[in-house]
C-alpha positions as CSV (number, residue, x, y, z in Angstrom):
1,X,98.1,-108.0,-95.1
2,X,96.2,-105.2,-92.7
3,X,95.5,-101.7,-94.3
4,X,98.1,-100.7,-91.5
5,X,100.4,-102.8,-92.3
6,X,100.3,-101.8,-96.2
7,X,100.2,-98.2,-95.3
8,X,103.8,-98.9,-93.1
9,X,104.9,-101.0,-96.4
10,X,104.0,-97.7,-98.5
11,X,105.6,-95.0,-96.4
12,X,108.9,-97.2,-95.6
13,X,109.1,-96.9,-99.9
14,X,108.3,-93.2,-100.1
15,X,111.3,-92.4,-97.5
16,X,113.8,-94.3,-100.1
17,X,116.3,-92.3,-101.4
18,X,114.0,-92.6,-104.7
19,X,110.8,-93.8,-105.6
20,X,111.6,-93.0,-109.1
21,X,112.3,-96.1,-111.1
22,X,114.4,-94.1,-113.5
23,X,116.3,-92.8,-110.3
24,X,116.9,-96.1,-109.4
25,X,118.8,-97.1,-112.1
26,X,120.3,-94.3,-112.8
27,X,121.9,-94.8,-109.1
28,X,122.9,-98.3,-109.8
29,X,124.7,-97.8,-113.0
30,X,128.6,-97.1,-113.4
31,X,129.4,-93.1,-114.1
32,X,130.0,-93.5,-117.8
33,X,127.0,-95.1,-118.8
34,X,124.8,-93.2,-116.0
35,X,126.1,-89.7,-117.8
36,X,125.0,-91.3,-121.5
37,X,121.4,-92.4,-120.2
38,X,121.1,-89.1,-118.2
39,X,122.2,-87.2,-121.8
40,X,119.7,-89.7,-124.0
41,X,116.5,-89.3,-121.4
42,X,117.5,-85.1,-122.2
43,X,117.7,-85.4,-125.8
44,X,114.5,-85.5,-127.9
45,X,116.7,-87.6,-130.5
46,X,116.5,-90.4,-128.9
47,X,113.2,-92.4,-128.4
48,X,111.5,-93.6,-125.2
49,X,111.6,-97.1,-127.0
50,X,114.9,-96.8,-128.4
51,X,116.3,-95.8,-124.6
52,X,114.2,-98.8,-123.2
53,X,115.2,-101.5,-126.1
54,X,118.8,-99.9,-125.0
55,X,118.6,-100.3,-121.2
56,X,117.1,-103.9,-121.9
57,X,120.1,-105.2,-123.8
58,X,122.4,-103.7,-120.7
59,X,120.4,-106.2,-118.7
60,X,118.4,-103.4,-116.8
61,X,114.5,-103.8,-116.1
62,X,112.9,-100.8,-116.6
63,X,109.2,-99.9,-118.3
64,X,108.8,-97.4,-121.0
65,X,106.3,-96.1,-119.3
66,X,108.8,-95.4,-116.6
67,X,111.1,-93.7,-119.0
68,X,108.1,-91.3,-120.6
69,X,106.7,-90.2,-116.7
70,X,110.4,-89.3,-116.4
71,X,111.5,-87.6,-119.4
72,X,107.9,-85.7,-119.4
73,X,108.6,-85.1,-115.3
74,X,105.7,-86.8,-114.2
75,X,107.3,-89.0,-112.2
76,X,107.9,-89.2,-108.5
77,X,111.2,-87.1,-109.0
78,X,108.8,-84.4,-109.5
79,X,106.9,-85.4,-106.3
80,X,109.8,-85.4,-104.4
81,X,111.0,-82.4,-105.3
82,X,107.6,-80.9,-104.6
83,X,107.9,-81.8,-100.4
């Protein structure tokens, strides 16, 4: 692949509604459970891992390195907000 044609690849993925991989999910999931993750990923209580292992046995791929950039707002919510 061309440097152009990666640089087209990587600004068609920054104009997604998210880039955040916590975004994403939290889009795809049904109200209830989108409310409880939303609470957890707020609540100091609750673990990165313990939200990840969570997520995982839902069937949802996500990293716990996703989940802490997220909860610590590092991630590209924070970027997109920043524009």
């Amino acid at each position: 692949m061309s440097f152009s044609d990666r640089l087209a690849e990587s600004q068609a993925l920054r104009e997604r509604p998210h880039n955040c991989p916590v975004a994403r999910l939290l889009d795809e999931m049904p109200a209830t459970d989108r409310e409880a993750c939303v609470t957890a990923l707020a609540d100091d209580k609750y673990s990165t891992l313990q939200i990840v292992g969570v997520l995982r046995a839902e069937g949802y791929k996500i990293s716990r390195t996703s989940i802490s950039e997220h909860r610590t707002n590092r991630c590209l919510c924070q970027l997109e907000e920043q524009e």
